[in-house]
C-alpha positions as CSV (number, residue, x, y, z in Angstrom):
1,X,134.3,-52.8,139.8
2,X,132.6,-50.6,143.1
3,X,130.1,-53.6,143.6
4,X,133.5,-55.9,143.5
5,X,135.6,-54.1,145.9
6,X,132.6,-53.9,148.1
7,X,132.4,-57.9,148.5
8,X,136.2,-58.3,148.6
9,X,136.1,-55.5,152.1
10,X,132.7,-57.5,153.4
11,X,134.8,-60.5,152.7
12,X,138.4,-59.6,154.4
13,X,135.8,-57.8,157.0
14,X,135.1,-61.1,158.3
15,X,138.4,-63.1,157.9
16,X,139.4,-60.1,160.1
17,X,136.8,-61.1,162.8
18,X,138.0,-65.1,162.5
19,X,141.8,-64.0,163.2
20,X,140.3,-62.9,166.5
21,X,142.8,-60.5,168.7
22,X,145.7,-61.2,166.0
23,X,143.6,-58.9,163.6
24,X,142.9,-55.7,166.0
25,X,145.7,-54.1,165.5
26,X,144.9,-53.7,161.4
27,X,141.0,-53.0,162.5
28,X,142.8,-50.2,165.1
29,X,145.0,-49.2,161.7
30,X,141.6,-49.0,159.7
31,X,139.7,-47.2,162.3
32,X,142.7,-44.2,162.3
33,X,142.3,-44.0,158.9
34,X,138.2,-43.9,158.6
35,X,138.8,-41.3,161.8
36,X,141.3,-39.1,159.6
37,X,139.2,-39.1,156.4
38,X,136.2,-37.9,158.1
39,X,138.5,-35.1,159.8
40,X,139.8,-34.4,156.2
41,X,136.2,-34.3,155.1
42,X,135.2,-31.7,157.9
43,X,138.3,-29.5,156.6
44,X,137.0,-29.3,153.1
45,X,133.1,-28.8,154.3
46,X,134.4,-25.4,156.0
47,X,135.4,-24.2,152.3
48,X,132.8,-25.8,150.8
49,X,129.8,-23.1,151.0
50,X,131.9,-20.8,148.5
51,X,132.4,-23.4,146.1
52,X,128.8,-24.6,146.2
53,X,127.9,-20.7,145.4
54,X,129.8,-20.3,142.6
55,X,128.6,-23.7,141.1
56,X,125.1,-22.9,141.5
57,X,125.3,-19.1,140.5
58,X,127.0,-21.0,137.5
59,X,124.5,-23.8,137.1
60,X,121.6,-21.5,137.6
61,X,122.7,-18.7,135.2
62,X,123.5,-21.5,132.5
63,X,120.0,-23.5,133.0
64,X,117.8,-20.8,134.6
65,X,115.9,-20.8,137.4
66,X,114.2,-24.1,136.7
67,X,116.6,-25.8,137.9
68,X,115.9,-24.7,141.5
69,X,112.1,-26.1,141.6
70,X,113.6,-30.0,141.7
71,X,115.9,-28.8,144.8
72,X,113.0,-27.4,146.0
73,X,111.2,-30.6,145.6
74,X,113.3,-32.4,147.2
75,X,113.4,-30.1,150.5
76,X,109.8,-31.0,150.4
77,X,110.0,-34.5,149.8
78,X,112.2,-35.4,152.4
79,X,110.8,-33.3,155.4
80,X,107.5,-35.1,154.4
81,X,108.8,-38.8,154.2
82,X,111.0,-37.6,157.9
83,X,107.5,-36.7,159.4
84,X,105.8,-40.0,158.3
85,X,108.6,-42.3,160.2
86,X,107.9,-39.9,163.4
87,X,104.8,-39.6,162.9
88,X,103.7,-43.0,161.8
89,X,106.3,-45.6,161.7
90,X,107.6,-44.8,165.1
91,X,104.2,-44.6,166.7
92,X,103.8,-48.6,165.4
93,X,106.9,-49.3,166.7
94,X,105.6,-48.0,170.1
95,X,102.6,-49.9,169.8
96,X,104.6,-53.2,169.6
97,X,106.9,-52.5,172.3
98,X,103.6,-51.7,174.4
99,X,105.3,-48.3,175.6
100,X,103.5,-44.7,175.2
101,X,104.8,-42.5,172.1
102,X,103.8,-39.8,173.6
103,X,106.2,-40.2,176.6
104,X,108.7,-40.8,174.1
105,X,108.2,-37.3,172.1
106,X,108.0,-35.8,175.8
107,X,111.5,-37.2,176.9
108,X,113.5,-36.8,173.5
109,X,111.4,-33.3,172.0
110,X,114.3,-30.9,173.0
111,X,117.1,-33.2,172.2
112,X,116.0,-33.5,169.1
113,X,116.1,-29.3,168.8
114,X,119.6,-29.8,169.7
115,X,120.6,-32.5,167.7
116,X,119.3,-30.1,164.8
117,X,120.4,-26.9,165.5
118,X,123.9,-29.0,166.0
119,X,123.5,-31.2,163.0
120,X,125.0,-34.3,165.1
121,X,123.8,-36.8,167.5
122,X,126.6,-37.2,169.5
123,X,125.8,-33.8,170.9
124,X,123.5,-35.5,172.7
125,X,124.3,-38.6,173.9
126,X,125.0,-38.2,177.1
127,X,121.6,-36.7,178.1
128,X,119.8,-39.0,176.1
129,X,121.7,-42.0,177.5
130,X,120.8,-40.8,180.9
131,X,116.9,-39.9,179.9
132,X,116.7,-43.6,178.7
133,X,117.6,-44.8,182.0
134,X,115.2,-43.1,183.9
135,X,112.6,-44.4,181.2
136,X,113.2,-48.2,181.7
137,X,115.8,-49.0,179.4
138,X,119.2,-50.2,181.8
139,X,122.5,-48.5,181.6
140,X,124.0,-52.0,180.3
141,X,121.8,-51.9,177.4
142,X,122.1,-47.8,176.5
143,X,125.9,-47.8,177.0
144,X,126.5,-50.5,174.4
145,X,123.7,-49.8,171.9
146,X,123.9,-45.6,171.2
147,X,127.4,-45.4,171.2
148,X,127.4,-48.7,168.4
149,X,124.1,-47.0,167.0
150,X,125.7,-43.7,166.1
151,X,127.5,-44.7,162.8
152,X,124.7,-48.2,162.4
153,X,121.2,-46.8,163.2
154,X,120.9,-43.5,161.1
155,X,117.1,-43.9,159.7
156,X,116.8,-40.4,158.9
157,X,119.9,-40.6,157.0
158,X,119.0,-43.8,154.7
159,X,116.1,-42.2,154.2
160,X,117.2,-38.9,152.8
161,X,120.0,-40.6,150.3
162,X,117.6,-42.8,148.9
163,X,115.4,-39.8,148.0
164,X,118.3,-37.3,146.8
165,X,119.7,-40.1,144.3
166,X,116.9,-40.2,142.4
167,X,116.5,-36.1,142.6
168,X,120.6,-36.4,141.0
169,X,119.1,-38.4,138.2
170,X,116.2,-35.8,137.5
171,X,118.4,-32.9,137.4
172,X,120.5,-34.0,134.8
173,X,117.9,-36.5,132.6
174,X,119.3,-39.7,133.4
175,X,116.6,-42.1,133.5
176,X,116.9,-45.0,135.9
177,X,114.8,-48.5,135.8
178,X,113.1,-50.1,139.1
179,X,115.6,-52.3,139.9
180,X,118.4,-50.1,138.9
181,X,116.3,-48.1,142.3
182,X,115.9,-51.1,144.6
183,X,119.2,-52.0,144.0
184,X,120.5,-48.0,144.7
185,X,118.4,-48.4,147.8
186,X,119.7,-51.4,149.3
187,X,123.5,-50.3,148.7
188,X,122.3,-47.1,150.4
189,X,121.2,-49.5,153.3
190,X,124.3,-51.2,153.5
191,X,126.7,-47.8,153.1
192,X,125.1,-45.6,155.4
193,X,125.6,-47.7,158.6
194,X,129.2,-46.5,158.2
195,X,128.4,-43.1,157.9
196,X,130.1,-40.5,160.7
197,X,127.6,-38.6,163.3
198,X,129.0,-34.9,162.1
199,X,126.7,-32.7,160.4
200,X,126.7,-33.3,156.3
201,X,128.7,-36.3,156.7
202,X,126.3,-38.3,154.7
203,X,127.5,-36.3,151.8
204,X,130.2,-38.4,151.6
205,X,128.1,-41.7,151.4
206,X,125.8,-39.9,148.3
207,X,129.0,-38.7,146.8
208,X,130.6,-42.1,146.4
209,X,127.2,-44.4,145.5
210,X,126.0,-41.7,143.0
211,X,129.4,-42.3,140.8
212,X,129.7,-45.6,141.4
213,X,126.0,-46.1,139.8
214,X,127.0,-43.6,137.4
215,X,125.6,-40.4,138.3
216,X,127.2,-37.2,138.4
217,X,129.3,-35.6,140.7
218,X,127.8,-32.5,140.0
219,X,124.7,-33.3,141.3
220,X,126.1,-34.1,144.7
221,X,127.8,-30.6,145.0
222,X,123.8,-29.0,143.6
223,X,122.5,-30.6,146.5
224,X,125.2,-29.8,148.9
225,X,123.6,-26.3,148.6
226,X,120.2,-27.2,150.3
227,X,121.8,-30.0,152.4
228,X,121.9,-28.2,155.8
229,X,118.5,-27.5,155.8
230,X,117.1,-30.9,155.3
231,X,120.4,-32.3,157.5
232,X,118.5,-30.8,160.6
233,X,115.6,-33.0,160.3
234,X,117.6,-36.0,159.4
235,X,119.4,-35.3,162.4
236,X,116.5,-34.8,164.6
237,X,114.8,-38.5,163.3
238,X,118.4,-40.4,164.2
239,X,118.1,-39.1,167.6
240,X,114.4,-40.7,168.1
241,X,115.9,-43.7,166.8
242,X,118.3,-44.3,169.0
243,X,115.4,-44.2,172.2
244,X,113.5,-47.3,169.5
245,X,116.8,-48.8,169.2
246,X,117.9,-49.1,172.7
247,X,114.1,-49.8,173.9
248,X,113.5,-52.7,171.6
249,X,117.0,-54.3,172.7
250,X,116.1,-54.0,176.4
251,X,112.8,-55.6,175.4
252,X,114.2,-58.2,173.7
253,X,116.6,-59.3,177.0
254,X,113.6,-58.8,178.9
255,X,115.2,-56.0,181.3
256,X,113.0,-53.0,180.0
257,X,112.2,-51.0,183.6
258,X,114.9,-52.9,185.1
259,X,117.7,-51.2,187.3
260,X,121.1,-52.7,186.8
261,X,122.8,-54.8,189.6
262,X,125.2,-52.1,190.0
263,X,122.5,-49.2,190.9
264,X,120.3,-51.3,192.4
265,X,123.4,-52.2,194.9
266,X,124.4,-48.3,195.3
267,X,121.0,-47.1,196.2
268,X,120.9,-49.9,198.8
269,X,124.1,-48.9,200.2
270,X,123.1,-45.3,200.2
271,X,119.7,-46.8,202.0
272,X,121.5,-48.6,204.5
273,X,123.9,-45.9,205.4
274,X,121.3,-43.2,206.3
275,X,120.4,-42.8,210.3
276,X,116.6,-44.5,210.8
């Protein structure tokens, strides 16, 4: 039934895009409403540390102590796999787009720290936006892709709900086959570009694929418990992607370490205005 109502919103999704302008006021209707449940969301996560503790004090007194190694596991697990796509992926990336990774660790190292300590990337978008000019990708390109990028290139989020799925299914026995996985996975793929850029938001995402593929509930609210610590590195890996996402669209209209028309026409202005 979830796997059906996700074709039929794909599918009204893109009769909505052939009605053209006659459609934008129910896309504007369904953008309110996607804005309100997110705000709804943030409501309940302010409550939400007491009821985690008294599940887990629950959980834990019931099961033991045991059941904190998997959580502790999966802490583990994903600052590991987070390291290898900054560490490793991203540095191939670099090496295709024929730009220095370690110019990109310089310019985007302490906006990362914020993004963290924040637990959203929109904190800061502005500065990156305006760091990514100065590095050669134009203001044409960064002002379209980041802002669009925010809820559709979250790498650091796929990543980490395709690793605490299967850390659901461990804590409570439920065995899962290989495809039952790559099929988990790619849904993950497909849900998370929708996900909001507040902190824990991917919570919501987890929450919904874990049921619909018939795991708990409960496990979502175990997790919930560790989830701001491992939410600061997600965070921190979505705000380098943004400076690969941007770069690799500039490269690909051939303008990377191009100005725009618009500053290249202000700074001659300014140029042309100063006493000789």
């Amino acid at each position: 039934m979830f796997w059906a109502l996700i074709f039929f919103c794909v599918m009204f999704g893109i009769a909505l895009v052939g009605l053209g302008e006659r459609g934008r006021p129910f896309v504007s209707l369904m953008e309110i409403v996607s804005q309100a449940s997110f705000r709804l969301v943030n409501l309940v996560m302010t409550v939400a540390p007491i009821g985690v503790f008294a599940l887990m004090a629950a959980t834990i007194g019931t099961y033991g102590v045991q059941l904190v190694i998997p959580l502790l596991r999966l802490i583990g697990t994903a600052y590991v796999a987070l390291a290898i796509v900054v560490f490793v992926i991203f540095p191939i990336v670099a090496w295709f787009l024929r730009i220095r990774i370690i110019e990109v660790y310089k310019m985007v190292w302490d906006l990362m720290i914020i993004g963290a300590s924040t637990g959203s990337t929109e904190t800061v978008v502005p500065q990156l936006m305006d760091r990514l000019e100065r590095f050669g990708a134009p203001k044409s390109i960064t002002s379209f892709v980041i802002p669009a990028g925010l809820p559709l290139n979250s790498d650091g989020t796929t990543l980490y709900l395709t690793i605490a799925a299967p850390v659901i299914a461990q804590l409570f026995g439920i065995h899962m086959t290989f495809w039952h996985q790559v099929m988990m996975i790619l849904f993950f793929i497909v849900t998370s570009k929708g996900v909001a850029a507040v902190p824990s938001s991917s919570m919501v995402i987890l929450l919904a694929t874990a049921t619909a593929v018939g795991l708990p509930a409960e496990g979502v609210a175990l997790i919930l418990g560790v989830d701001r610590v491992i939410d600061m590195a997600r965070t921190a890996v979505n705000v380098m992607g943004h400076v690969f996402s941007s770069t690799v669209v500039a490269r690909w209209e051939g303008v990377f370490g191009q100005k725009d028309p618009e500053v290249t026409v202000q700074s001659s202005t300014r140029e042309e205005a100063e006493p000789v």
